[in-house]
N, C-alpha and C positions, 0 to 999 in steps of 0.2 A: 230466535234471538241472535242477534250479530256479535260474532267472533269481535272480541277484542284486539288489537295489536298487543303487544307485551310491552312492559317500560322496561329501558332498556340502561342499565348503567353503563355508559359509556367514558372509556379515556379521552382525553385529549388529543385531540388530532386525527385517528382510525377508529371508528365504534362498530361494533357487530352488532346484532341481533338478530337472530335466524329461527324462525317457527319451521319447525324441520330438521331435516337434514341439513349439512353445511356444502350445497349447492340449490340454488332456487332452478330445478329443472334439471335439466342439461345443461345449464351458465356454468359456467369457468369464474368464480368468483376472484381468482388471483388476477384473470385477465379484466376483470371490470374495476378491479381496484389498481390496476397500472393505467385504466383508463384514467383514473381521478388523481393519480399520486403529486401532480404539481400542488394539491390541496395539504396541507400540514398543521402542527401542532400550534404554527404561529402565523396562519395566514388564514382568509376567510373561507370559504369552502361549500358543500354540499350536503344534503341527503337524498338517500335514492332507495325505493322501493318497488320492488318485482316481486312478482304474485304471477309463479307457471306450476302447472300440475297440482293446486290446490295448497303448495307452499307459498310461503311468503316470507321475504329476505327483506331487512334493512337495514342500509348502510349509511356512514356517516363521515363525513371528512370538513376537519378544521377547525371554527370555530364562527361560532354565531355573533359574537361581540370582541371583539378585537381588545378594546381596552382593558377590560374587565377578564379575558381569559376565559369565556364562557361557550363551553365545546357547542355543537351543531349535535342535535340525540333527535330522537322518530319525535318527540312532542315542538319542533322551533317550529314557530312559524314565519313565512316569507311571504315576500308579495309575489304572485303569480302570475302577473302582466297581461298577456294576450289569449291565456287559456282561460280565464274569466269569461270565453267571446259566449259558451258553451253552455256557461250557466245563463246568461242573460236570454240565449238562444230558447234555451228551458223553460221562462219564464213565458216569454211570448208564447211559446206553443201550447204551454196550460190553459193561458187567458182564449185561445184558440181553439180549444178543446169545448171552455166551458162556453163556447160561442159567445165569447164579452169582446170579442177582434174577428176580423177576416185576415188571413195573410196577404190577401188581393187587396186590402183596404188602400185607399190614396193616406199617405202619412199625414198630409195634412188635414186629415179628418181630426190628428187629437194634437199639431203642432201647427194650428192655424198662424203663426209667425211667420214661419218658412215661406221664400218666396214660390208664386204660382208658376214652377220652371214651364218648358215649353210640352213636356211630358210628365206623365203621372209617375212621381215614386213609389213604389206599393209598400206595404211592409216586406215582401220577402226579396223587394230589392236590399234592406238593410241587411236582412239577415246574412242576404250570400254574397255584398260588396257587389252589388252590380247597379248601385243607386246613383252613381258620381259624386254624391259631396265630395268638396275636397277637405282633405287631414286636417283636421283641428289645431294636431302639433304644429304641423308645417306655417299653416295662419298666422300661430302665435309667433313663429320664428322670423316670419317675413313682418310682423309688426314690430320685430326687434326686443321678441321676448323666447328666447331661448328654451325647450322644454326644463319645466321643474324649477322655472327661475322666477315663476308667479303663481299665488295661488287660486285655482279657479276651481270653481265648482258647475255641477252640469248646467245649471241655470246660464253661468258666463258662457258655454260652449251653444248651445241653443241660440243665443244670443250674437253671437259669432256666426253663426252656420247662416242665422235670418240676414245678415249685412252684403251674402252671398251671391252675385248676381248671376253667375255662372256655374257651372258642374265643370268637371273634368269631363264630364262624355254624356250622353244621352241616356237615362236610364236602359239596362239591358243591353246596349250595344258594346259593353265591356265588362272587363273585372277589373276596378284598381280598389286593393287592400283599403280599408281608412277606418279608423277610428271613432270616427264622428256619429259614423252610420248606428254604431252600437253603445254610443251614449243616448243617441236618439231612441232609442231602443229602451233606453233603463227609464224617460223621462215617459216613454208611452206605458211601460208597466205599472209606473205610477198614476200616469192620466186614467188611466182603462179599471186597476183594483182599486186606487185609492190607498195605496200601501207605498210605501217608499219600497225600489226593488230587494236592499237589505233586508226591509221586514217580510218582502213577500216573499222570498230565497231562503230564510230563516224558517218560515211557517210550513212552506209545500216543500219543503227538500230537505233545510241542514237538520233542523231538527228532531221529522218522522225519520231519518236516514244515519242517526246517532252521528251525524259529522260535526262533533261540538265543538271543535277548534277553528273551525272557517267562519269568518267575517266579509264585511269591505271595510274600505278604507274611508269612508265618508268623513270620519273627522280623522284628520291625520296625528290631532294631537292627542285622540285617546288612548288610553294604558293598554294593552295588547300584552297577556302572559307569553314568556317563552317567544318572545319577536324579535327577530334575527335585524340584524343592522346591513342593510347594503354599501358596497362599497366599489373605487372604480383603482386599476393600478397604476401607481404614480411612479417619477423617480424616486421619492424620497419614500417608499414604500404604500401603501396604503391610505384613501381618503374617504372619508364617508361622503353617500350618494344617496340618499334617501328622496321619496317622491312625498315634497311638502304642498300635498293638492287636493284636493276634495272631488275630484271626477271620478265617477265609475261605470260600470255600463260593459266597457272597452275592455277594462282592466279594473285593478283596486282591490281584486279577493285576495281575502289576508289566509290561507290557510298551511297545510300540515302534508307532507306525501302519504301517509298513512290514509286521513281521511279523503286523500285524492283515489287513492286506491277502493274506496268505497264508492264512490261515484262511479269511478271503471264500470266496477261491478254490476252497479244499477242500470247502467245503460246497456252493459250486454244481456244481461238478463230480463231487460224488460221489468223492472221493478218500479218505473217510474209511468207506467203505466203503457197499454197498445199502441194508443194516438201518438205521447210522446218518442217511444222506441220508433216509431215507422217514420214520420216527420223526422226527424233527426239523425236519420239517415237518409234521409232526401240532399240531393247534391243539387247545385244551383247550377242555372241553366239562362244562354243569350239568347236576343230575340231572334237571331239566325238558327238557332238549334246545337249551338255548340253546348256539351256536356262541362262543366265545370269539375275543381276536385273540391272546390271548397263548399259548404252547405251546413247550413244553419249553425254555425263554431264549429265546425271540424272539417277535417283534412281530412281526404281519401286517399291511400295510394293510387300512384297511376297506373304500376303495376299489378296485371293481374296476376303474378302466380306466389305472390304475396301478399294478402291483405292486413293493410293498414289505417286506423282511424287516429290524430294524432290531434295535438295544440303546441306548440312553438309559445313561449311568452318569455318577455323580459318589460323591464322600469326602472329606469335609475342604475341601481345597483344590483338588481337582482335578474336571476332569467330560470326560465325554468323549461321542463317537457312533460306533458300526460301522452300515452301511447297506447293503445292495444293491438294485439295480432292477430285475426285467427289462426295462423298457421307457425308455428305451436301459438297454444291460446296461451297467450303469454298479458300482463297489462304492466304497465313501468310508471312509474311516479318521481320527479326528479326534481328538486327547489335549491338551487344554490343561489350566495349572496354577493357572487362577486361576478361584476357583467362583462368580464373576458371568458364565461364560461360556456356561451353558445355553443364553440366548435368544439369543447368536449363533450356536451349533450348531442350535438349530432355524429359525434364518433362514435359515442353509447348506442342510440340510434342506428348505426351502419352495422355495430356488432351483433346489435338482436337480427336486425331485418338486414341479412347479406344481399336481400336483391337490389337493394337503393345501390350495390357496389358499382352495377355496370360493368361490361366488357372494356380492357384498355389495350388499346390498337396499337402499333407499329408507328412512332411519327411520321415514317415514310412513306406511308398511305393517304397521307393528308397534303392534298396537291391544290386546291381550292383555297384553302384557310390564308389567307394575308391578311396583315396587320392593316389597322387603318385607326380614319376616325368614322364615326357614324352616329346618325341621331332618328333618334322614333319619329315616327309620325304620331300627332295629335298632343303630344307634349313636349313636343322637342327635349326631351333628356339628350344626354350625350354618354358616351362610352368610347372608351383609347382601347384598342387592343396591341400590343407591342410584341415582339417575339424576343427572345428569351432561349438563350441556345439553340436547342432544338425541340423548346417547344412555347406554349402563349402564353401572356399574361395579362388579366384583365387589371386595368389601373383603379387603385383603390381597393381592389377586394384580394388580388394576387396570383398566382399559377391556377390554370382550370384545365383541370382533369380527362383526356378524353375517353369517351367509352365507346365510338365508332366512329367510320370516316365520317368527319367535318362535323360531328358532334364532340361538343364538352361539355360539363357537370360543374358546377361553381355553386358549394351549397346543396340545396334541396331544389336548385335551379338549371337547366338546359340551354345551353346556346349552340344554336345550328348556323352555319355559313351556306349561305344560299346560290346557287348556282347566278344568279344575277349578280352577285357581287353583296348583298347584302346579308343583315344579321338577325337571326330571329331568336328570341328568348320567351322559352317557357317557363312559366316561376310554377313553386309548387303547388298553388292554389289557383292551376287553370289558366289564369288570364297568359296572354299571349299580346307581345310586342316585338314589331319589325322596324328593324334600323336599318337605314339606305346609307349609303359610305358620302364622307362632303369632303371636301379639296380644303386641308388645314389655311390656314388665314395666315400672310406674310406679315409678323408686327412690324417691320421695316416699311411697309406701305399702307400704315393706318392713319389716319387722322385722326388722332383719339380728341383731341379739342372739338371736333362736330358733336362730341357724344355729351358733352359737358352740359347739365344743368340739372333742375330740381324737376324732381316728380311724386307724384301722392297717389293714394289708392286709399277710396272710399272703401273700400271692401274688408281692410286691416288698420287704416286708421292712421295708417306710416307715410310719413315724407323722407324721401329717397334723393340724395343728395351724389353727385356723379361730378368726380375731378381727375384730373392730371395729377400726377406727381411723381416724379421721377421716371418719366418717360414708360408710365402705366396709366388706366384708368384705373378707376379706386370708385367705390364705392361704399356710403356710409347710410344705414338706416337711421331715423332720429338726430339723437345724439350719440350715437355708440360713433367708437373708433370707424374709421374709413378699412377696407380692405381692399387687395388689389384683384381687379379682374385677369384671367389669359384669354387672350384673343383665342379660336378656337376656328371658327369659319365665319363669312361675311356679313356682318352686324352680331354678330352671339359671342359671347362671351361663356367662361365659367367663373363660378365664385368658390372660396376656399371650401364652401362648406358643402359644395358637389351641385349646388343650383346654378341653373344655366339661364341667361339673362342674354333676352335677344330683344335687341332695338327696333321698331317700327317705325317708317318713313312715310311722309305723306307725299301726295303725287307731285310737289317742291322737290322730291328727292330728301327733305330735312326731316331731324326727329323728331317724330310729335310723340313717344309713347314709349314705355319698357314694358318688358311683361319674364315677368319670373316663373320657374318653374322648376321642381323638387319631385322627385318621383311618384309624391302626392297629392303635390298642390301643381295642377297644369296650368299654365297659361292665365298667372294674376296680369295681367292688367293697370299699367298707374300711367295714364297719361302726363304728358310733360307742364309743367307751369309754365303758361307763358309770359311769363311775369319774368322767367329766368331765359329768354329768346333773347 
């Protein structure tokens, strides 16, 4: 029979509860609670649950409803964003098991919508983000629907994904993170058992596994006990941020750090059976043979003289961490409701697992590292790197750390300066992107009037409107407000919102096309009206 967690009466603002001793392990609980202390009596906050040496500690910081004065205790429940990827992953490998899927199956065997791209997607290209769709969010943004400012359910996202004529990459020949891939996922659980993946996640897992507080979100407007309110920080203090959507798959599990802490358990222990434990520790893998970290919803460390299995999630206003270590067998459980709390959950993170710190060098050893601009190949992203006394900074994201010559650390991320003059970035899920440096664009010598006219794309459904004004290009989706583009390098622009928008000319030399691109949506496409030539 499973160990219960304790209920825990908790104050307002700091909650203890400790099964044990008052240290979970060798943790320094005074130092994990300086980690969280920007959390208060009157601001939104976290729970956090660690389970090392058979103890298990949970804490609490802030308040789960703002208005209402309703503390954050081991029973709230949050939305868990992108560690949902795990459960979904779960599912698939049961249906896998009971030989009702192949993981090699072509997806379009049970999403016959989907176009017939030029390669086969399998299912375990979804699993490990190696399929190319492009991000679902990003789509909606480029059709001038901001995430969580519409509400859609998986059916709309399917629906979306079919209007798709392109991939970002060829199945297998990369890794870019998405979304899409693992709602695709929750609509084949359904196709395959005939269960919605809620009913089938409640049947094989929350409920033999006594996790009674975890749901999804499938109706956003059902009653949820103990459901914590997300929220983002504003000047005027606090604004609620809640995800009013019906997608899951992705994300959308409504659960508890407590019964996340159960889940840990199952998976290290192999209690969710041989096939799922072994599968689920399978790391994904390119058609070249490159090893991945990510595989079937989980993170590997890269390091070996640390092992780490992890999930990262955030939505709206919430973000959260699930962790395990073998070394000490340590597992952590983290749900807060307020989405400036990422970089305290990876401070948390640095503090359990000291090897993520890396080595930090001498800046006088770095004799290669110049500042520039530079863009990937295959999606043309862009990146500014600037210097900053004596040492970098990446624009948008801020100071990045280094841990050896011509290595730095940004995140659970790697950037290497390459002896060619160029930029390589590791992210923590494997995939790997190389930036070539470009000759910044003189706006004193643009003709921003060539660039001027209307463009569409079949793909999102948006007509893209491109003006002058005030000796800028400006660009307007629909009818939303226009924004201004910065010239960057020759024909590319950026836009405010970090997408980079490069013009395409025909053998005229004139522009016949734009094409947009967002770290996850590469290379849309909207040819020009020529109705506006």
């Amino acid at each position: 029979m499973r160990k219960m967690l304790p209920r825990c009466a908790i104050a307002i603002g700091l909650g203890l509860c400790v099964v044990g001793p008052g240290k979970a392990g060798d943790l320094d609980l005074k130092a994990i609670d300086s980690i969280f202390s920007k959390y208060t009596a009157s601001t939104p906050g976290c729970a956090l649950a660690i389970k090392r040496g058979g103890e298990t500690t949970i804490r609490t910081y802030g308040l789960a409803v703002l208005e209402d004065r309703v503390p954050i205790t081991a029973e709230t429940v949050f939305e868990a964003g992108s560690i949902s990827k795990q459960f979904t992953a779960a599912s698939i490998l049961r249906l896998a098991e009971e030989k009702k899927l192949s993981l090699d199956d072509d997806i379009r065997k049970y999403l016959p919508e989907l176009p017939q791209y030029k390669r086969k997607i399998s299912i375990n290209n979804l699993l490990d983000h190696t399929n190319g769709l492009r991000e679902w969010n990003g789509l909606e943004a480029m059709a001038g629907h901001p995430p969580d400012t519409a509400l859609l359910t998986n059916a709309d996202i399917l629906r979306m994904q079919a209007r798709q004529r392109d991939l970002n990459h060829l199945p297998g020949e990369a890794m870019s993170y998405t979304n899409s891939g693992y709602v695709m996922l929750a609509i084949i659980v359904q196709r395959v058992s005939g269960q919605s993946l809620p009913a089938f996640t409640r049947d094989q897992f929350f409920k033999p596994m006594g996790m009674n507080a975890t749901q999804w979100r499938d109706d956003y407007r059902k009653i949820v006990s103990h459901r914590a309110v997300g929220y983002d920080k504003v000047k005027s203090g606090f604004r609620r941020n809640m995800p009013f959507s019906e997608d899951y798959g992705s994300g959308g599990l409504l659960t508890t750090v407590g019964d996340l802490l159960i889940w840990n358990d199952a998976l290290r222990e192999g209690k969710l059976g041989a096939f799922i434990a072994r599968e689920q520790s399978v790391r994904g893998q390119l058609n070249d043979g490159t090893i991945l970290h990510y595989g079937r919803g989980l993170i590997h460390s890269r390091d070996d003289r640390g092992v780490e299995v992890y999930h990262p999630g955030g939505r709206a206003g919430f973000r959260g961490f699930l962790a395990r270590y073998d070394e000490p067998d340590t597992s952590v459980a983290a749900l807060c409701n307020m989405s400036d709390a990422a970089e305290i959950l990876m401070t948390l993170d640095h503090y359990i697992n000291p090897f993520k710190q890396g080595e930090v060098i001498d800046p006088a050893e770095r004799t290669l590292d110049m500042p520039g601009l530079f863009v990937s190949t295959g999606d043309s992203y862009i990146i500014q790197i600037d210097k900053q006394n004596r040492g970098l900074v990446l624009a948008g994201v801020g100071k990045i750390a280094v841990v050896s010559p011509h290595k730095y650390r940004y995140g659970d991320s790697l950037l290497s300066f390459l002896p060619n003059g160029g930029v390589r970035i590791d992210d923590q899920f494997g995939g790997v992107r190389l930036f070539s440096r470009v000759t910044p664009t003189d706006p004193e010598l643009i003709d921003f009037s060539s660039y001027v006219g209307k463009f569409h794309s079949d793909e999102v459904s948006a007509d893209y409107d491109v003006s002058v004004r005030s000796n800028h290009l400006a660009l307007a989706i629909n009818d939303l407000p226009a924004e201004d583009l910065m010239p960057r390098y020759a024909d590319v622009f950026s836009a405010p919102n970090g997408w980079t928008v490069r013009f395409e000319r025909n053998s005229d030399g004139e522009i016949s096309a734009m094409h947009l691109s967002s770290p996850r949506v590469w290379d849309l496409r909207a040819p020009k009206d020529v109705r506006s030539q």
